[in-house]
VMD Tcl script that builds the backbone (N, CA, C; Angstrom):
set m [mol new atoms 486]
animate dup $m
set s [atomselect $m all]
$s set {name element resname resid chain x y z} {
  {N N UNK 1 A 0.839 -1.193 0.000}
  {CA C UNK 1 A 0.000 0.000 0.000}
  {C C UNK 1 A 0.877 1.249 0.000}
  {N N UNK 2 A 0.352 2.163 -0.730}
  {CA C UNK 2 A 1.181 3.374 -0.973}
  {C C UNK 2 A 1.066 4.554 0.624}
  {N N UNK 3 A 1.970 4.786 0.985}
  {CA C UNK 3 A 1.913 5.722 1.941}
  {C C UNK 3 A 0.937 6.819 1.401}
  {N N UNK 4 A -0.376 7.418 2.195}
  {CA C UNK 4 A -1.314 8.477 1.833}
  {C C UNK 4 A -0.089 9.919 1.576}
  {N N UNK 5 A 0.732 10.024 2.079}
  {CA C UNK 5 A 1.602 11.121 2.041}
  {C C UNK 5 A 2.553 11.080 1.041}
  {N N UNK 6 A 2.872 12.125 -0.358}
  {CA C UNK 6 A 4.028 12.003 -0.643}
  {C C UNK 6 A 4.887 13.125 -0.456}
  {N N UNK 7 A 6.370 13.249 -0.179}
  {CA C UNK 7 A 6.951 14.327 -0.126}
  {C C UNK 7 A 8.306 14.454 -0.984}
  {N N UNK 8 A 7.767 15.075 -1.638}
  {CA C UNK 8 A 8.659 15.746 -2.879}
  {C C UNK 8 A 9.769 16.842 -2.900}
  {N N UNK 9 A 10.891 16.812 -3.113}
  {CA C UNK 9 A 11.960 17.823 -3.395}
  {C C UNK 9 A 12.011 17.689 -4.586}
  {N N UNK 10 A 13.114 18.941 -4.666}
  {CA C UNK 10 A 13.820 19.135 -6.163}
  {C C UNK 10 A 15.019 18.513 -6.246}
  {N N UNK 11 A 16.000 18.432 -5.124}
  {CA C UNK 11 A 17.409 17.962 -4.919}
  {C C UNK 11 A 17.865 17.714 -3.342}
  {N N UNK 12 A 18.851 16.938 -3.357}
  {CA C UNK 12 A 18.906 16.656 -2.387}
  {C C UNK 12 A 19.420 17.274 -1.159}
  {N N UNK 13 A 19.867 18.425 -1.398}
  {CA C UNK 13 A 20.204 19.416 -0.583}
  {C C UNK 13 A 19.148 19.951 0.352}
  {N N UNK 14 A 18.081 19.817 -0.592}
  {CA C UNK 14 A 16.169 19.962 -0.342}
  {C C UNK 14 A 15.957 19.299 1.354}
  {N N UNK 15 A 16.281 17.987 1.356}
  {CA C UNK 15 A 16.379 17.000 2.349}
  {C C UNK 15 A 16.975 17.977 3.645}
  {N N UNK 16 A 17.377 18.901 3.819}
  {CA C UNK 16 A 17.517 19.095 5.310}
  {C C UNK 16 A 16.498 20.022 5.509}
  {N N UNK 17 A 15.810 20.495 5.193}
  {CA C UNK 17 A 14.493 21.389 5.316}
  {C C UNK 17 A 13.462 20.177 5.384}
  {N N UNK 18 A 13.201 19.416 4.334}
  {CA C UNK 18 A 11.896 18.635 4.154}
  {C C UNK 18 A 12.165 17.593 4.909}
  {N N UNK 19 A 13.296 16.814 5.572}
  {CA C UNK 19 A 12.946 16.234 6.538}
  {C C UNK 19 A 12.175 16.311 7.709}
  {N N UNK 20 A 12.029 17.753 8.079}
  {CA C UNK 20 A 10.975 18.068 9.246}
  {C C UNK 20 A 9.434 17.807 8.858}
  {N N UNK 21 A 9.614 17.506 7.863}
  {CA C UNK 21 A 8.026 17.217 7.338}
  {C C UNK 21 A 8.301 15.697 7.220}
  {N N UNK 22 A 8.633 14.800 7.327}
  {CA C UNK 22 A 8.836 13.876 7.854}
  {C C UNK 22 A 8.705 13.012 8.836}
  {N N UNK 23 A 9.747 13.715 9.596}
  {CA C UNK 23 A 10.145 13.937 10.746}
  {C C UNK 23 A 8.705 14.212 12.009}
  {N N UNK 24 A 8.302 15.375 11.254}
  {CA C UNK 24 A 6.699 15.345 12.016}
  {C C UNK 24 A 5.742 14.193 11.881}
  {N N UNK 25 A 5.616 14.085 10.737}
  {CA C UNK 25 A 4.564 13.098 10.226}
  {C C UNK 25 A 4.649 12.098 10.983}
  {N N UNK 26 A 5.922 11.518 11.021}
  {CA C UNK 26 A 6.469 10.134 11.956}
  {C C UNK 26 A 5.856 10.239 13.203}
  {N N UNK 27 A 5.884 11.149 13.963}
  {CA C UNK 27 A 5.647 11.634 15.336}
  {C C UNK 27 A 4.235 11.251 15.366}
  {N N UNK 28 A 3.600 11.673 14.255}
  {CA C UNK 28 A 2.192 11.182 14.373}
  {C C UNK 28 A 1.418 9.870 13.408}
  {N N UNK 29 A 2.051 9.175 13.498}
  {CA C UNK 29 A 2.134 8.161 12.910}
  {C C UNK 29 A 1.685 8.156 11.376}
  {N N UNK 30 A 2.477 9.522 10.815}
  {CA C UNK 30 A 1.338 9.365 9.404}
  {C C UNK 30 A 2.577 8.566 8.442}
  {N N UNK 31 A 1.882 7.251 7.570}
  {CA C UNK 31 A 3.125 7.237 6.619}
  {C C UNK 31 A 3.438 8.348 5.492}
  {N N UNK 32 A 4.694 8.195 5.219}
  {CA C UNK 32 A 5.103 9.071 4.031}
  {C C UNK 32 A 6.341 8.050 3.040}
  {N N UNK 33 A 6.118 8.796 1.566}
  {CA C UNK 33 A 7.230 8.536 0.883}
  {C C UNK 33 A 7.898 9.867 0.753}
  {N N UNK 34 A 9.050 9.159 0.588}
  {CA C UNK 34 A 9.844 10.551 -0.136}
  {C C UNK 34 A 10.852 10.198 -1.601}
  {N N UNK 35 A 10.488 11.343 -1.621}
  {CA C UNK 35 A 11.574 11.230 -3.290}
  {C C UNK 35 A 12.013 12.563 -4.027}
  {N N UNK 36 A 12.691 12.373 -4.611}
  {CA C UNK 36 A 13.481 13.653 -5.585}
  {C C UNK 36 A 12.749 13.523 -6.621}
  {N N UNK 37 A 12.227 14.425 -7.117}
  {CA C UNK 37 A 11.756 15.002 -8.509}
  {C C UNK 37 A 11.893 16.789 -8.423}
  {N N UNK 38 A 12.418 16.457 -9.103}
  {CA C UNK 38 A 12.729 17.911 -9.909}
  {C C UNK 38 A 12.257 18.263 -10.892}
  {N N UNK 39 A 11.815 19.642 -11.165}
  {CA C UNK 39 A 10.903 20.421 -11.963}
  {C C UNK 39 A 12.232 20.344 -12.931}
  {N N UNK 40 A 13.022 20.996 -13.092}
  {CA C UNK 40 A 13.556 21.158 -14.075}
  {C C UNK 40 A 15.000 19.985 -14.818}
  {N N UNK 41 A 15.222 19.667 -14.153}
  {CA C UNK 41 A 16.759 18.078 -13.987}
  {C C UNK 41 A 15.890 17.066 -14.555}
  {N N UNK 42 A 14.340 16.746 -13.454}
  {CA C UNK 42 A 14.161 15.237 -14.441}
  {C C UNK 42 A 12.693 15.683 -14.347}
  {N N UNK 43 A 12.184 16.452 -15.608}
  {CA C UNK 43 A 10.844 16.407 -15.917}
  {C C UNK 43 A 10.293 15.434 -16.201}
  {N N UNK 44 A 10.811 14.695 -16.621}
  {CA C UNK 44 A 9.543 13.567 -17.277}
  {C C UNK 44 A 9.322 12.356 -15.784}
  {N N UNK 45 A 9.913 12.697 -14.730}
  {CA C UNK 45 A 10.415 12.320 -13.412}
  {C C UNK 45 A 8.745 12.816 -13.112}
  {N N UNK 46 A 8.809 14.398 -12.793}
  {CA C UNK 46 A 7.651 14.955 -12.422}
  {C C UNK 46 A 6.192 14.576 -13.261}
  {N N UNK 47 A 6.328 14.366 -14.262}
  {CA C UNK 47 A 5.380 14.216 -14.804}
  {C C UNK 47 A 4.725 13.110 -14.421}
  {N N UNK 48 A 5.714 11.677 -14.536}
  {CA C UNK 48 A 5.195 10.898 -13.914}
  {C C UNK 48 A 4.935 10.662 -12.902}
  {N N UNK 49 A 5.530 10.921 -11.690}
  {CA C UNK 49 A 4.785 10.925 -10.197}
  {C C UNK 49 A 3.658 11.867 -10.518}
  {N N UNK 50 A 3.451 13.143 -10.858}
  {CA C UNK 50 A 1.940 13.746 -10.384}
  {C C UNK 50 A 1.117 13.136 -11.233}
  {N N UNK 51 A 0.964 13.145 -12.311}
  {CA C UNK 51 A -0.063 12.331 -12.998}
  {C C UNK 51 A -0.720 10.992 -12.556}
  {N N UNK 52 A 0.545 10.208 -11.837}
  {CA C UNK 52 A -0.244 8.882 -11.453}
  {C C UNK 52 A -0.070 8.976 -9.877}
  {N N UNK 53 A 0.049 10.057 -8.949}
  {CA C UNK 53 A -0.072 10.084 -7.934}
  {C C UNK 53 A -1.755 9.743 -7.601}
  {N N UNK 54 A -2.337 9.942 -7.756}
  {CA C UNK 54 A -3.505 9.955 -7.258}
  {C C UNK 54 A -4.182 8.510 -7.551}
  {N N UNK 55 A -3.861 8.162 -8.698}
  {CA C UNK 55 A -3.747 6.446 -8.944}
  {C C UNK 55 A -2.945 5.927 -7.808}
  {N N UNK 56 A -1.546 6.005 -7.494}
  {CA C UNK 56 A -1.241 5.423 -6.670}
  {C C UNK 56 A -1.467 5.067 -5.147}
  {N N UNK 57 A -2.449 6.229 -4.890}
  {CA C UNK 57 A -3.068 6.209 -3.510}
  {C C UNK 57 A -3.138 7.096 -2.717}
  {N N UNK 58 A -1.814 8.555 -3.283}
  {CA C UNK 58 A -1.379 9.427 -2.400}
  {C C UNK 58 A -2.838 9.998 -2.555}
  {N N UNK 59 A -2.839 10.658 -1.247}
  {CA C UNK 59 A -3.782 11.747 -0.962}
  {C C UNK 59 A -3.853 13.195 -0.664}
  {N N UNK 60 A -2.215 13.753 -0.343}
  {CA C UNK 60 A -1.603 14.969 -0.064}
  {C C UNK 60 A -0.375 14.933 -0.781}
  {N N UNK 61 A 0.209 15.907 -1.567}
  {CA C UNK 61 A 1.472 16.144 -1.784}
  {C C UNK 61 A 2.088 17.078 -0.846}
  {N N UNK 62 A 3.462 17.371 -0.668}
  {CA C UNK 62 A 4.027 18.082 -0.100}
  {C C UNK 62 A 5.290 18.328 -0.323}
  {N N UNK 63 A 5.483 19.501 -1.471}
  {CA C UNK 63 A 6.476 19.825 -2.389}
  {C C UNK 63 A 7.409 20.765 -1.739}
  {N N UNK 64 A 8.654 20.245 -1.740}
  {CA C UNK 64 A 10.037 21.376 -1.048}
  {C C UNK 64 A 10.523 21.899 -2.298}
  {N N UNK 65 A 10.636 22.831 -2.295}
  {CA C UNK 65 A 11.516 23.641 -3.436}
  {C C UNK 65 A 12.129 25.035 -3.177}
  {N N UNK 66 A 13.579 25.107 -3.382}
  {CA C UNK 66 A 14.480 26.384 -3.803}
  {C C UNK 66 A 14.885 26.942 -5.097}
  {N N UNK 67 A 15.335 28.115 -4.769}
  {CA C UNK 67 A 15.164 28.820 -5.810}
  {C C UNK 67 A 14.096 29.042 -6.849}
  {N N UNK 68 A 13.800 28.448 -8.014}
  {CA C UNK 68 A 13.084 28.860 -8.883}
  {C C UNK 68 A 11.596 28.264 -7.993}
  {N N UNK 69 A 11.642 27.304 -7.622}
  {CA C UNK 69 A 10.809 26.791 -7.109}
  {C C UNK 69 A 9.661 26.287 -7.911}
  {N N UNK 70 A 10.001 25.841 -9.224}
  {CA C UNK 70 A 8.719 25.419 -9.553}
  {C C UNK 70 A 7.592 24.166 -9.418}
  {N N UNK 71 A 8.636 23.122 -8.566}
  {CA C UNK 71 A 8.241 21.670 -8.330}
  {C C UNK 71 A 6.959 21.993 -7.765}
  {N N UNK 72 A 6.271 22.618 -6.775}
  {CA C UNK 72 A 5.084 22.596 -6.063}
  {C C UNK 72 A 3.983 22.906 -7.367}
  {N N UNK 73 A 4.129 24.037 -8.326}
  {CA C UNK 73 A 3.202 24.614 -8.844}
  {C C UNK 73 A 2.758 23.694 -9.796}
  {N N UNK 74 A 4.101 23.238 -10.614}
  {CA C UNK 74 A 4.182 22.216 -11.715}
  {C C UNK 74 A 3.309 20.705 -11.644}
  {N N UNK 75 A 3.282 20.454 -10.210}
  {CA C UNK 75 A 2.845 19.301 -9.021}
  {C C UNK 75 A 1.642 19.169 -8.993}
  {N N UNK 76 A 1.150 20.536 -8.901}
  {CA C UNK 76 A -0.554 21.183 -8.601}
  {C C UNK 76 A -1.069 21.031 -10.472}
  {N N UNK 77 A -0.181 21.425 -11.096}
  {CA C UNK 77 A -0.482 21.550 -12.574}
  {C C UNK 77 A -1.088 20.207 -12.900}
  {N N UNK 78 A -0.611 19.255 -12.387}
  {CA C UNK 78 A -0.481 17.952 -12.996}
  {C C UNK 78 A -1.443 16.687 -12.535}
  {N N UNK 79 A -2.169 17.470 -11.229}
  {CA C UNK 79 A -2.940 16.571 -10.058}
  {C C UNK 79 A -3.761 17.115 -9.548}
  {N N UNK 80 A -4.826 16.321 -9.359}
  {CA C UNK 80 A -5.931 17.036 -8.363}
  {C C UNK 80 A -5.815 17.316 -6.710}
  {N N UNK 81 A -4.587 16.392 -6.290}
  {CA C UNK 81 A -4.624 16.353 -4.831}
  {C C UNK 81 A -3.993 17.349 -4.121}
  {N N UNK 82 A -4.533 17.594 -3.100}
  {CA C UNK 82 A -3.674 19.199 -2.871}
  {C C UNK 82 A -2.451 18.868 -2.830}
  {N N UNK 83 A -1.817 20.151 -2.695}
  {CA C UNK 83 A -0.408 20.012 -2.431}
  {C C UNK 83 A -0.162 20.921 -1.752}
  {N N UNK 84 A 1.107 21.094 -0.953}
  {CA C UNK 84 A 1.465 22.035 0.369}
  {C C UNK 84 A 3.109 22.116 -0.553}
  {N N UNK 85 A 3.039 23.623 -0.355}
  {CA C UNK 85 A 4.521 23.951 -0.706}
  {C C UNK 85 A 5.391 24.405 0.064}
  {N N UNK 86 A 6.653 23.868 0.145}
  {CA C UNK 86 A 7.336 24.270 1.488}
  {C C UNK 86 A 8.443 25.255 0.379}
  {N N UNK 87 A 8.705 26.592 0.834}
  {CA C UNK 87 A 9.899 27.347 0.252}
  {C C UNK 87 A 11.383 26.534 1.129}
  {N N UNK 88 A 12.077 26.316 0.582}
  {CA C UNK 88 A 13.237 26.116 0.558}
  {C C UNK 88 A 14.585 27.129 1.090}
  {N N UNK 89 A 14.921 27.572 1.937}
  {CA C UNK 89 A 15.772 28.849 2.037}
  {C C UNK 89 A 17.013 29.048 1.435}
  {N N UNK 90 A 17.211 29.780 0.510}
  {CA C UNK 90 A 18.736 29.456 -0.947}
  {C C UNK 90 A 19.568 30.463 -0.192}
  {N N UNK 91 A 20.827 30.163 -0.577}
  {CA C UNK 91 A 21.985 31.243 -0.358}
  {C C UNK 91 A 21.139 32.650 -1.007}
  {N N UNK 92 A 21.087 32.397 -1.847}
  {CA C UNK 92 A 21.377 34.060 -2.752}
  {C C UNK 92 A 20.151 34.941 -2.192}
  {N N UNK 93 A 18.943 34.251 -2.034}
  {CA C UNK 93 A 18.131 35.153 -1.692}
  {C C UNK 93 A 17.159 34.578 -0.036}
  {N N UNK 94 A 17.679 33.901 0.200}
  {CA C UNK 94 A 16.984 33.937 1.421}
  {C C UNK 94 A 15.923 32.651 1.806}
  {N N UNK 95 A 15.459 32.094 0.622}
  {CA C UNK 95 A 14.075 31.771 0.080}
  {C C UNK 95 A 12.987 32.395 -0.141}
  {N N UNK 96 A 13.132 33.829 -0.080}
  {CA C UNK 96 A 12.137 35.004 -0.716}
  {C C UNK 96 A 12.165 34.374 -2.315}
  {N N UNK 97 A 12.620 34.079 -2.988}
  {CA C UNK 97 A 12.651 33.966 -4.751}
  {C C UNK 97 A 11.625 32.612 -4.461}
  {N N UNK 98 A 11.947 31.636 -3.480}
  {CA C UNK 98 A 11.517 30.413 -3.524}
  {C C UNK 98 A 9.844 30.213 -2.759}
  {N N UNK 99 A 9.739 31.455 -1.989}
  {CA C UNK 99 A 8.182 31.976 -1.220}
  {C C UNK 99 A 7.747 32.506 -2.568}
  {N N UNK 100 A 8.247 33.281 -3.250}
  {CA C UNK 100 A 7.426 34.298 -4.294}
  {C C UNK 100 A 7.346 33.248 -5.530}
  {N N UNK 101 A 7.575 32.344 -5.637}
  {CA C UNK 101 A 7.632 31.457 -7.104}
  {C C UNK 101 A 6.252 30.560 -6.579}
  {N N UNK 102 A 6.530 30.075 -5.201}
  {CA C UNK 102 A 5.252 29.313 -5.290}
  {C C UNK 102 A 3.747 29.628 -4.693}
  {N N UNK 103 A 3.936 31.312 -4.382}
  {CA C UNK 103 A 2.857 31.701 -3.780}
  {C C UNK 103 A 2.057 32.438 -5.050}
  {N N UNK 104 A 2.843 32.514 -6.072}
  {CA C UNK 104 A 2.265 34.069 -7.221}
  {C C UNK 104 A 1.322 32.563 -8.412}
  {N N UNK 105 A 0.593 31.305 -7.533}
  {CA C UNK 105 A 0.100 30.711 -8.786}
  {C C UNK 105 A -0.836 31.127 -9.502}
  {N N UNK 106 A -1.359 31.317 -10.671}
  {CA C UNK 106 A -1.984 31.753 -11.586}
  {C C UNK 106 A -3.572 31.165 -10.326}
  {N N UNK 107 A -4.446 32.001 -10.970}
  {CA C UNK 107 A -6.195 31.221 -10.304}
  {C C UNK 107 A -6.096 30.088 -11.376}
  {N N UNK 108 A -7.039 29.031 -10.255}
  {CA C UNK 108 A -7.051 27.802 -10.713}
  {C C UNK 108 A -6.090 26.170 -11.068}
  {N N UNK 109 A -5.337 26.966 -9.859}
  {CA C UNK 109 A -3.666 25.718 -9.957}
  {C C UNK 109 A -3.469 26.256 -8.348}
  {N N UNK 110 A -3.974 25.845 -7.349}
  {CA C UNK 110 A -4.026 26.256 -5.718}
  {C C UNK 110 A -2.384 25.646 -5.405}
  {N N UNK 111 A -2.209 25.970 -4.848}
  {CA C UNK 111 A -1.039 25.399 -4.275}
  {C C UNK 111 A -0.907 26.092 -2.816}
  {N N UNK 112 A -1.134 25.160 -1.613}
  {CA C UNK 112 A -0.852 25.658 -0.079}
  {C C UNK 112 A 0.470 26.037 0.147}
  {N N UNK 113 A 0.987 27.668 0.534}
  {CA C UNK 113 A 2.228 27.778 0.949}
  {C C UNK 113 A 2.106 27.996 1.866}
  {N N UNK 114 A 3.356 27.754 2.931}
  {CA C UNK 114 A 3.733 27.513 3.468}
  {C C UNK 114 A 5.138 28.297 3.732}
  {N N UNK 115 A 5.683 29.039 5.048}
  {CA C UNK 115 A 6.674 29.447 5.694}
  {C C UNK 115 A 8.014 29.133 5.065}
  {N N UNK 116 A 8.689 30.274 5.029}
  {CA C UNK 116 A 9.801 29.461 4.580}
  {C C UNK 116 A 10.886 28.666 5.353}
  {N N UNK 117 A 11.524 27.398 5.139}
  {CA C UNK 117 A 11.976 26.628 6.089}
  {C C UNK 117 A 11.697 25.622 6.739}
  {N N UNK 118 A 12.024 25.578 7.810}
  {CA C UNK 118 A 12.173 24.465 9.185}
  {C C UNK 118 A 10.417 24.391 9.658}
  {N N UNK 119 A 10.247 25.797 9.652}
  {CA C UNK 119 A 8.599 26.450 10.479}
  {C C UNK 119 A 7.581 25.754 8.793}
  {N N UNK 120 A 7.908 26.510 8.076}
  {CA C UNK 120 A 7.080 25.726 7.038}
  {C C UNK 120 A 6.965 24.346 6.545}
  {N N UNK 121 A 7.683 23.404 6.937}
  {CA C UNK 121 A 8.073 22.185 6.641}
  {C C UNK 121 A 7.108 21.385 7.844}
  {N N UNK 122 A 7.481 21.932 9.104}
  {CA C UNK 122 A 6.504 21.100 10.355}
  {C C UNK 122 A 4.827 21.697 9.947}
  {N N UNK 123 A 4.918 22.709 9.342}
  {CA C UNK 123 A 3.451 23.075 9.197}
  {C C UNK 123 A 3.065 22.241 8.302}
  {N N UNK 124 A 3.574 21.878 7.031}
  {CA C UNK 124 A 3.115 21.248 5.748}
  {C C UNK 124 A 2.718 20.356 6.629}
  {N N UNK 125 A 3.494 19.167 7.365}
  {CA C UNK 125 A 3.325 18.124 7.959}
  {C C UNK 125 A 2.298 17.899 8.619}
  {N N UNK 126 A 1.618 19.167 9.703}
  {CA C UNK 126 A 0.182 19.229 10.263}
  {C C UNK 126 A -0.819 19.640 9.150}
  {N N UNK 127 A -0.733 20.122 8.577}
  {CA C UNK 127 A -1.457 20.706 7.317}
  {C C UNK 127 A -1.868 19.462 6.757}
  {N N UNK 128 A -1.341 18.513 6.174}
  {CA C UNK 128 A -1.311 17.277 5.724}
  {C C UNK 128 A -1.957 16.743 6.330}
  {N N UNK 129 A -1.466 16.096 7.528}
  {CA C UNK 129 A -2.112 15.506 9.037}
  {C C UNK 129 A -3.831 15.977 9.070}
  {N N UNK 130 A -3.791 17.149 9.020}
  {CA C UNK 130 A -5.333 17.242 9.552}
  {C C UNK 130 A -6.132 16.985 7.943}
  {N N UNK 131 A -5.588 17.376 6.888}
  {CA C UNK 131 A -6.469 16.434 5.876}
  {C C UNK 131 A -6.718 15.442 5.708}
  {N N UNK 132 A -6.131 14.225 6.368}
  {CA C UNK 132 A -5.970 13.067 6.495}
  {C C UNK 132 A -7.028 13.006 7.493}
  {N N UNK 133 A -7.057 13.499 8.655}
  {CA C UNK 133 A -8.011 13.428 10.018}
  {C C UNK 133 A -8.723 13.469 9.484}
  {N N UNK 134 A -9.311 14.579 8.978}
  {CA C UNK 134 A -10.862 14.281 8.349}
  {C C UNK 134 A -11.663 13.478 8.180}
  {N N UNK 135 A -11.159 12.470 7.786}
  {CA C UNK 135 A -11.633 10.530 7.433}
  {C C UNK 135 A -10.756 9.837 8.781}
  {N N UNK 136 A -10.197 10.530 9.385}
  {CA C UNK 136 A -9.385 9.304 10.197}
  {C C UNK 136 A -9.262 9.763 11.708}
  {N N UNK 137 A -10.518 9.394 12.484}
  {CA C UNK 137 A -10.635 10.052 13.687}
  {C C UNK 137 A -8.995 9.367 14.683}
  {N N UNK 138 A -8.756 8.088 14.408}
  {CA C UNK 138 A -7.210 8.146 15.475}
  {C C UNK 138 A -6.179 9.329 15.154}
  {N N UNK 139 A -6.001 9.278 13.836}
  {CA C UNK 139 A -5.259 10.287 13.711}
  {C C UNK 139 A -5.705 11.873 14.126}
  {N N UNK 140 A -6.657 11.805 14.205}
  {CA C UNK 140 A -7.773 13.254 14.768}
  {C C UNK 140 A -7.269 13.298 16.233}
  {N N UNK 141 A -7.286 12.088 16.778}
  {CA C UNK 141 A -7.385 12.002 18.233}
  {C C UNK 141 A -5.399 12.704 18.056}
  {N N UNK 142 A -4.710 11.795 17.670}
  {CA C UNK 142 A -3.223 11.940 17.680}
  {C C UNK 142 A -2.362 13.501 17.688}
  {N N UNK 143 A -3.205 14.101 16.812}
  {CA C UNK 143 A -2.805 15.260 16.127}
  {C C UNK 143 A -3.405 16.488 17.403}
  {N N UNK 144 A -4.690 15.967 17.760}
  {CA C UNK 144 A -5.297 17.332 18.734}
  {C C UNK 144 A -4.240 17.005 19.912}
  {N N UNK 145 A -3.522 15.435 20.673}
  {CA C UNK 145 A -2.553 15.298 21.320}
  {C C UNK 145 A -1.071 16.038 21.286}
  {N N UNK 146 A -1.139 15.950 19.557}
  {CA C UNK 146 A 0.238 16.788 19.264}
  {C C UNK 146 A 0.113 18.416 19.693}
  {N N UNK 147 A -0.947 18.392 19.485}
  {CA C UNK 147 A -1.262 20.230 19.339}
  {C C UNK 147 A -1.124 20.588 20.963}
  {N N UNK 148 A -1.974 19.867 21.553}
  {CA C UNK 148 A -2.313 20.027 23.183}
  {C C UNK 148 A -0.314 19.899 23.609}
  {N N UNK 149 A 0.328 19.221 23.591}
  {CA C UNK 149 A 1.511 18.936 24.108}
  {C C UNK 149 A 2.377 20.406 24.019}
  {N N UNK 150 A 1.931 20.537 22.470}
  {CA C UNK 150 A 2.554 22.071 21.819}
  {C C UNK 150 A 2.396 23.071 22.842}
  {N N UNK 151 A 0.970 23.538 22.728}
  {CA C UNK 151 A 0.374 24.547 24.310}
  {C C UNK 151 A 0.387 24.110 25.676}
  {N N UNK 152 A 0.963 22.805 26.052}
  {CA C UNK 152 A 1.075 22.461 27.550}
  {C C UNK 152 A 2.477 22.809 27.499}
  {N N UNK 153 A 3.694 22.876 26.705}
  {CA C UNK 153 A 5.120 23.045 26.866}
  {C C UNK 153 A 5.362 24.400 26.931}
  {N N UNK 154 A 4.096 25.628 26.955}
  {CA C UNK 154 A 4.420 26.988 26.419}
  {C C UNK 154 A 4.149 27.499 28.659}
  {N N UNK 155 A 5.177 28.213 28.860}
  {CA C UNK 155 A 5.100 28.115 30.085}
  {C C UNK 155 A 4.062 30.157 30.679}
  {N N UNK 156 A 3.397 29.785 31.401}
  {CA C UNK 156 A 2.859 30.939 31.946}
  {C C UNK 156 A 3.617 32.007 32.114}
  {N N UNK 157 A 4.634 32.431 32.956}
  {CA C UNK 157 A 5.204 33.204 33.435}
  {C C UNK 157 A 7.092 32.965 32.638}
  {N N UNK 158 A 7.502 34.251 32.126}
  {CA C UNK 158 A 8.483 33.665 31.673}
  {C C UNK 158 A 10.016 33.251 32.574}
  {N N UNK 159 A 9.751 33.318 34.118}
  {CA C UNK 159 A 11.278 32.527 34.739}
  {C C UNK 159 A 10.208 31.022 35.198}
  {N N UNK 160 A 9.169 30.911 35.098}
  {CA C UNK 160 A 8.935 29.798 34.809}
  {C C UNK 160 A 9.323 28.224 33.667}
  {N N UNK 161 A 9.722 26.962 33.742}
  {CA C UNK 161 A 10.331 25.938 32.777}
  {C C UNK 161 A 8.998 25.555 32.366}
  {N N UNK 162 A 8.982 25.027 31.212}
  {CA C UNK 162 A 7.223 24.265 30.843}
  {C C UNK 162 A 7.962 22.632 31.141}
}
mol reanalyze $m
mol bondsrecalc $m
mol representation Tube
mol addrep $m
């Protein structure tokens, strides 16, 4: 059975950002695949994962991309299932080039963005998570646990420890 989650980069450098989307997911027991496809290196790569993603079972994408960033939009182009775009943070610009590539999509090609980074990567991961809940009350139960843990660790007073 295909993991409901897939998570997509462009390269593998991609992998230390989009592991937190992972990384989360795990925490809450969601499966995931991961893999490299790249918008521009191996198109016919992309083409084939989004086109038969939804045949294969996935139910969320969750696209990392720097710089040009087009893997998320290209992703959304190609599939009905949402997709969550995580910006990527590049030397040259920050991941501002890589926020503004996948937030400016034309109407009618949605693509969820997402923060740039570490913060956007754990979000994709709940973002994901609670589309999944929807149909899947354990994971409903799991995720309102994750959230509750989040606001029980945030401490009242700040010389207070949570």
């Amino acid at each position: 059975m295909t993991a409901p989650i897939a998570i997509i980069m462009g390269s593998q450098s991609d992998w230390e950002t989009m592991r937190h989307t992972a990384e989360t997911l795990e925490a809450l027991g969601v499966a995931a695949d991961t893999r490299i496809v790249s918008a521009h290196r191996t198109p016919d790569r992309l083409f084939s994962f989004a086109k038969g993603a939804k045949a294969a079972g996935y139910k969320v994408i969750v696209a990392g991309a720097g710089g040009a960033a087009h893997l998320p939009g290209m992703a959304a182009a190609l599939t009905e299932l949402p997709v969550f775009g995580v910006p990527v943070e590049s030397r040259t610009l920050k991941g501002i080039d890589s926020l503004y590539s996948i937030v400016q999509m034309p109407a009618g090609i949605p693509v969820g963005t997402l923060a740039i980074g570490k913060a956007g990567a754990i979000n994709a991961a709940l973002l994901a998570a609670a589309v999944l809940a929807l149909s899947d009350p354990a994971l409903s139960d799991r995720l309102a646990a994750w959230r509750k843990a989040q606001t029980d660790a945030v401490a009242e007073r700040p010389e207070e420890k949570a």
